[in-house]
C-alpha positions in Angstrom: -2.4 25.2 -17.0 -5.9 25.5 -15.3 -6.4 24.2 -12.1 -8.3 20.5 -13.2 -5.0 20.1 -14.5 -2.6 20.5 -11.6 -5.3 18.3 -9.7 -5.0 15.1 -12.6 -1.2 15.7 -13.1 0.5 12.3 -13.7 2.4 12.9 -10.5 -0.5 13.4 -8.1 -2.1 10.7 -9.2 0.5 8.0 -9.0 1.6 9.3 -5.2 -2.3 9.0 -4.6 -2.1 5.5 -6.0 0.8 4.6 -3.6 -1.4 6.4 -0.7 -4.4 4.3 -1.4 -2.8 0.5 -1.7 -1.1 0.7 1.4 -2.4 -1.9 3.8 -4.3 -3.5 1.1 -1.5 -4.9 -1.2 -3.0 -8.4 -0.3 -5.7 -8.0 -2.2 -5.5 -9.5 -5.7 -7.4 -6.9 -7.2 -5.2 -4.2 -5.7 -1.7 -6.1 -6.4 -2.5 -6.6 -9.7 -3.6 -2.9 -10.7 -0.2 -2.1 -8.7 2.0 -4.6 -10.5 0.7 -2.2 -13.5 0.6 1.2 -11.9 2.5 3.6 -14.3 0.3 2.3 -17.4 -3.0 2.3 -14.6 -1.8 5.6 -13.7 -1.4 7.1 -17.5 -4.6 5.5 -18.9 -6.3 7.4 -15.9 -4.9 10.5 -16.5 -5.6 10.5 -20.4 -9.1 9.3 -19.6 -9.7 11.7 -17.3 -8.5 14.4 -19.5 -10.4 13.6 -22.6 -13.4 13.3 -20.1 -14.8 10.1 -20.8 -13.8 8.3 -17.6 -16.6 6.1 -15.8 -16.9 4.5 -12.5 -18.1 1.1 -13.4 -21.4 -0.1 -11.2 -20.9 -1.1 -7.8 -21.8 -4.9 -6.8 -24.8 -5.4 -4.2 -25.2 -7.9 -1.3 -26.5 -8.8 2.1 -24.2 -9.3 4.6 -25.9 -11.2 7.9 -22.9 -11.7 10.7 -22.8 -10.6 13.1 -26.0 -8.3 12.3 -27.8 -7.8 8.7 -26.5 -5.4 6.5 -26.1 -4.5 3.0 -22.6 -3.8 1.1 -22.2 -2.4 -2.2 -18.5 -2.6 -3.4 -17.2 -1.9 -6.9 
């Protein structure tokens, strides 16, 4: 086992999942990758290990209170 794999194990990345979603549970985007997170988790891990994982593109806007600014969020 090389090291890529230690880093993608199934374990690592399901206690990184429960590191991440705390304090943003309330989010419906997060509670509802949650309310699937073994699956999440597996489909990560086999996509990451056959290498064809993407990050989708990020979303783009302007932002004006209290000063203007622009966000990109995914």
């Amino acid at each position: 086992m090389n090291e890529y794999d230690l880093i993608i194990s199934f374990l690592k990345l399901y206690k990184s999942l429960q590191n991440v979603k705390r304090g943003v549970t309330w989010k419906d985007s997060v509670a509802l990758y949650t309310a699937n997170g073994l699956k999440n988790t597996y489909k990560l891990r086999q996509d990451l290990l056959k290498g064809v994982y993407s990050i989708l593109p990020y979303f783009t806007f302007k932002v004006t209170d209290p000063k203007e600014r622009e966000v990109m969020a995914t």
